[in-house]
C-alpha positions in Angstrom: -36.7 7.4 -5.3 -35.0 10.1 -3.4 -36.5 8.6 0.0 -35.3 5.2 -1.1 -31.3 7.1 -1.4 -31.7 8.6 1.7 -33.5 6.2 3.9 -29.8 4.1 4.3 -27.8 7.6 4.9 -29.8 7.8 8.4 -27.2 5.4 10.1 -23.8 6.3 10.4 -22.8 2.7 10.0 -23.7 3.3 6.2 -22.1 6.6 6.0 -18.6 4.7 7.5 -18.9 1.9 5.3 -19.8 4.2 2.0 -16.8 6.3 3.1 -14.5 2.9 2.9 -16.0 1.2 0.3 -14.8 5.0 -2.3 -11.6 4.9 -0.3 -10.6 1.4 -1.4 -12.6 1.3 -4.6 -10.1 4.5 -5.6 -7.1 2.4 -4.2 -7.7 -0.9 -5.7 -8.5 0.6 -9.1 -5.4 3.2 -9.4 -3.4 0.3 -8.3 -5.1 -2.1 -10.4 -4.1 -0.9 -13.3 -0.8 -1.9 -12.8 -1.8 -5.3 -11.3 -3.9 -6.2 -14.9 -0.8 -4.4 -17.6 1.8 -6.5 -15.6 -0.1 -9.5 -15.6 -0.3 -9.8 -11.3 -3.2 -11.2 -11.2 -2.1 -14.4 -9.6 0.0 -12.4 -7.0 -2.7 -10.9 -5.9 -4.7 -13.8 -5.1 -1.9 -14.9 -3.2 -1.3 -11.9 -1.4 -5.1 -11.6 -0.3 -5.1 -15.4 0.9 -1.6 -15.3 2.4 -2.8 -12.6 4.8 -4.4 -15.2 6.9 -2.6 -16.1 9.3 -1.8 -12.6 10.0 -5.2 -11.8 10.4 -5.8 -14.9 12.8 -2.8 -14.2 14.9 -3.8 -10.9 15.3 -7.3 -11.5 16.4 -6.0 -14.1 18.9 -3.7 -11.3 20.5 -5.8 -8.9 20.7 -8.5 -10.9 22.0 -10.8 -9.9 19.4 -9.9 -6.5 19.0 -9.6 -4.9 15.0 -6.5 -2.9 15.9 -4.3 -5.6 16.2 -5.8 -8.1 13.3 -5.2 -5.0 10.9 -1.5 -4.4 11.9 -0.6 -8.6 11.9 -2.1 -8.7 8.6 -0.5 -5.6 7.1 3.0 -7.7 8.2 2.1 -10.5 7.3 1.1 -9.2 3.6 4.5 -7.6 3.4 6.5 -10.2 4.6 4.7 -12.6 1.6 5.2 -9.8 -0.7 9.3 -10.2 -0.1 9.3 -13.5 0.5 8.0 -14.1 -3.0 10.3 -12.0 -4.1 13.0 -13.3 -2.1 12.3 -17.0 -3.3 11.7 -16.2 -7.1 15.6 -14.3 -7.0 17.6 -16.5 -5.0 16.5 -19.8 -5.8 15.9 -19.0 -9.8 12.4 -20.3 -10.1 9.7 -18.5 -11.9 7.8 -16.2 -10.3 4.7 -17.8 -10.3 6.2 -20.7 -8.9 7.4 -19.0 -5.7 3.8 -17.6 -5.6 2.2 -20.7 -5.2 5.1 -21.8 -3.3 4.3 -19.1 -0.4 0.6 -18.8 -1.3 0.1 -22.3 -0.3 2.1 -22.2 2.6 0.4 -19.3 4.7 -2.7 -20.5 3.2 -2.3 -23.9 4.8 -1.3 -21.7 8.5 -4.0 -19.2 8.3 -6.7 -22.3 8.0 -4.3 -24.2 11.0 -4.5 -21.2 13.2 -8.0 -20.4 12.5 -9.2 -23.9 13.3 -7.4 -24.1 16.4 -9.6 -21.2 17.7 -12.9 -22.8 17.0 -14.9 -20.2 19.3 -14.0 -17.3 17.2 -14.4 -19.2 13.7 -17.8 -17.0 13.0 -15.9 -13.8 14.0 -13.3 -14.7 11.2 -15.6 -15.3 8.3 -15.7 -11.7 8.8 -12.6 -11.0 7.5 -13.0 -14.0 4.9 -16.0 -12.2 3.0 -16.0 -8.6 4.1 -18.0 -6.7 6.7 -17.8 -3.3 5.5 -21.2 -2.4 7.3 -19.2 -3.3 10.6 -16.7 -0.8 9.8 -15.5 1.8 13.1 -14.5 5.0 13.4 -10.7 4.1 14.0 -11.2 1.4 10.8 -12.2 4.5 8.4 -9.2 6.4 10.0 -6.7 3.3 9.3 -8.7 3.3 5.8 -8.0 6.6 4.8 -4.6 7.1 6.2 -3.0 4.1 4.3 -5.3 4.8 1.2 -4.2 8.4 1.0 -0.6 7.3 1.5 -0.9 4.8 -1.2 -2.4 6.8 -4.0 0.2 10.2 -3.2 3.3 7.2 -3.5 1.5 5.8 -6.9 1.6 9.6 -8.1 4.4 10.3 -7.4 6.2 7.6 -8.7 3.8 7.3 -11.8 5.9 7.8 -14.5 8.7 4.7 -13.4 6.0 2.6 -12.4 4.3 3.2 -15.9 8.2 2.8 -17.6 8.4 -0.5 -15.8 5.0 -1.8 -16.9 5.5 -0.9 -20.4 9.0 -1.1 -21.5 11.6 -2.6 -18.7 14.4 -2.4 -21.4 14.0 1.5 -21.8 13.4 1.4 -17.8 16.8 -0.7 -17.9 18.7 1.8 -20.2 17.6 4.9 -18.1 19.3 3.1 -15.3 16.0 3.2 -12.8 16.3 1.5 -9.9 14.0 -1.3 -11.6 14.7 -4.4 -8.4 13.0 -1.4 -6.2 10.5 0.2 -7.7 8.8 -3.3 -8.3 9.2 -4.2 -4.6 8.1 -1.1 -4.0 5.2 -1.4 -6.3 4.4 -4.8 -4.2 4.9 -3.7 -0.9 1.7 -1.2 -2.1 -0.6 -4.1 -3.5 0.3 -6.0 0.1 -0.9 -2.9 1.7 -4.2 -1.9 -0.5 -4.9 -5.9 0.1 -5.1 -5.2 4.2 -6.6 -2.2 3.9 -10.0 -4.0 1.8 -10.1 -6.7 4.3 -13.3 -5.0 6.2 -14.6 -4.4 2.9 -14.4 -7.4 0.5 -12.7 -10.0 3.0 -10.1 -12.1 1.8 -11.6 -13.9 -0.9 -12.8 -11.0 -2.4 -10.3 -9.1 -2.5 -8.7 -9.8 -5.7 -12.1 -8.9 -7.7 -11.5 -5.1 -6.6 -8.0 -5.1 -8.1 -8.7 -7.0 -10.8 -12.3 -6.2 -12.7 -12.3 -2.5 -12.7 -9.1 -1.9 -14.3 -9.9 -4.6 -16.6 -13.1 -3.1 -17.8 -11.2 0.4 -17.8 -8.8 -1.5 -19.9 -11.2 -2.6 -22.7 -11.9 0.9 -23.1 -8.9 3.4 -23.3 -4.8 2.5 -23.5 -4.1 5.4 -21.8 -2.7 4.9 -18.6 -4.3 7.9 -16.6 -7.6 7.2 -18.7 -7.3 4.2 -17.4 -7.4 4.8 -14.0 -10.2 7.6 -13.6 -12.5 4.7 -15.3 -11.6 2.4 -13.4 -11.7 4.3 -10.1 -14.9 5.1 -11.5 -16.6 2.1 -12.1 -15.0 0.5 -8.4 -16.8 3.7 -6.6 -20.2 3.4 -8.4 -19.7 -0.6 -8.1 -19.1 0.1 -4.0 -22.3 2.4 -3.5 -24.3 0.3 -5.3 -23.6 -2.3 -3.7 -24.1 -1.4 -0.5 -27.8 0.0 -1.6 -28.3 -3.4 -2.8 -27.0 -5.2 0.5 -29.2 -3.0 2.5 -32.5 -3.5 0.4 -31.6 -7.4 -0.8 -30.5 -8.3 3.0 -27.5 -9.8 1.1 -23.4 -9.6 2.0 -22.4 -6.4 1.1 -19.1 -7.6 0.0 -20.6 -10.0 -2.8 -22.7 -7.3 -3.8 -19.8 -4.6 -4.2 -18.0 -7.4 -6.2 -21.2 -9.0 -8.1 -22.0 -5.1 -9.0 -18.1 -4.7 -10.4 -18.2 -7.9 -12.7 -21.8 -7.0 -14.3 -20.5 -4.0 -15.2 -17.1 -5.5 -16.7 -19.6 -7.8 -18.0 -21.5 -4.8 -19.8 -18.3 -2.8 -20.9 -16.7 -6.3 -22.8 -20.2 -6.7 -24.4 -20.4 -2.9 -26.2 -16.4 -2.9 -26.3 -17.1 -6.7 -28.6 -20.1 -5.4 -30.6 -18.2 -2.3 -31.4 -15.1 -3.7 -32.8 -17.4 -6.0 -34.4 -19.2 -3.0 -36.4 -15.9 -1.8 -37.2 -14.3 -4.8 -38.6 -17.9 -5.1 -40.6 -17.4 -1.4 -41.8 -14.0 -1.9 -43.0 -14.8 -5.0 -45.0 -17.8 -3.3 -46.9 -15.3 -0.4 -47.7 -12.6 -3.1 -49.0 
């Protein structure tokens, strides 16, 4: 068993793409937490497929080159993120209106751009389902510098991000800056999207900041409970998905994801039997 663990260690390609898959499993839980108690779920789908264009844009520039297909998509992401923002505000829609509204949109020029490049449509599925085994050097640099920066600005804006999640009137009364701190809080799901791209691809990507906070969920109310589990179960869901990948010969990013929601899977089934034992306990004490 121990030869079986270390046989995949051997190659630094699996030591790079362990490295990233912690990195954003940490990121995309902390930050999921917030995604699943505000009910964001939709936003980030939208955000991970409006990224698209971006991401083909960038590859055209830079002929190929990562560099430039992570800095077009980390614009692109951000300039969705205000936009549906922007739209939801000025024109008084809903916001999940203005989500599909802009979600559709870059969708539709992502897919345009991409099949107008029909020679590098294979290189692109890359980015569409995650190639964390393909991950560089400078992509585990760009990983961990944006991760790091996003986890210290979710600490140290913690407490108005958890005020705003739970009770926007109190947030209101205190007089917090509410417009910005949920831009803000936006701006970092647009990043944590771009930064995943190597590792769960674009359609993906909203199973890593979705599932573990919700399983975390099912299991404590406490905020900062919340978010160890969760970063927990995204970093045991990335290694053993990766170990899987390598052994199974299957995509690493459906395995990372396919590992996540067997687990969520697991935690709703003891989390239902429990309350289930309870509610049967109570009733023989009545």
């Amino acid at each position: 068993m121990l030869d079986g663990l270390l046989a995949p260690l051997q190659y630094a390609f699996m030591v790079r793409g362990m490295l990233a898959a912690v990195i954003v499993g940490v990121v995309c839980a902390v930050l999921g937490t917030y995604v699943v108690l505000r009910g964001m779920a939709f936003f980030g789908d939208a955000l991970a497929h409006a990224v698209l264009p971006g991401v083909a844009i960038g590859y055209l520039v830079g002929g190929g080159a990562r560099g430039p297909v992570f800095w077009f998509a980390m614009a692109t992401a951000l300039l969705s993120a205000f936009g549906i923002g922007a739209v939801s505000r000025s024109a008084k829609l809903k916001q999940d209106t203005s989500i599909g509204i802009i979600f559709a949109g870059m969708f539709a020029l992502g897919v345009a751009l991409i099949s107008m490049v029909r020679n590098y449509t294979a290189d692109l599925t890359h980015f569409l389902f995650g190639d964390v085994l393909g991950v560089s050097s400078h992509d585990l640099v760009l990983t961990v510098v944006f991760g790091v920066l996003i986890l210290l600005i979710i600490f140290a804006f913690y407490k108005e991000f958890m005020l705003i999640s739970f009770d926007p009137t109190l947030a209101s009364t205190l007089r917090l800056p509410i417009r910005r701190l949920e831009y803000l809080l936006i701006s970092l799901i647009a990043m944590s999207i771009v930064v995943s791209l190597q590792t769960v691809g674009v359609t993906l990507m909203v199973a890593m900041l979705i599932t573990p906070a919700a399983a975390a969920s099912l299991l404590t109310r406490k905020l900062s409970r919340m978010m160890i589990i969760a970063a927990a179960i995204a970093v045991f869901s990335g290694i053993t998905g990766l170990y899987l990948s390598y052994y199974l010969n299957i995509a690493s990013g459906a395995a990372i994801v396919l590992t996540c929601t067997i687990l969520f899977v697991f935690v709703w089934a003891l989390t239902t039997i429990a309350r289930r034992r309870a509610s049967d306990g109570t009733r023989v004490n009545l």
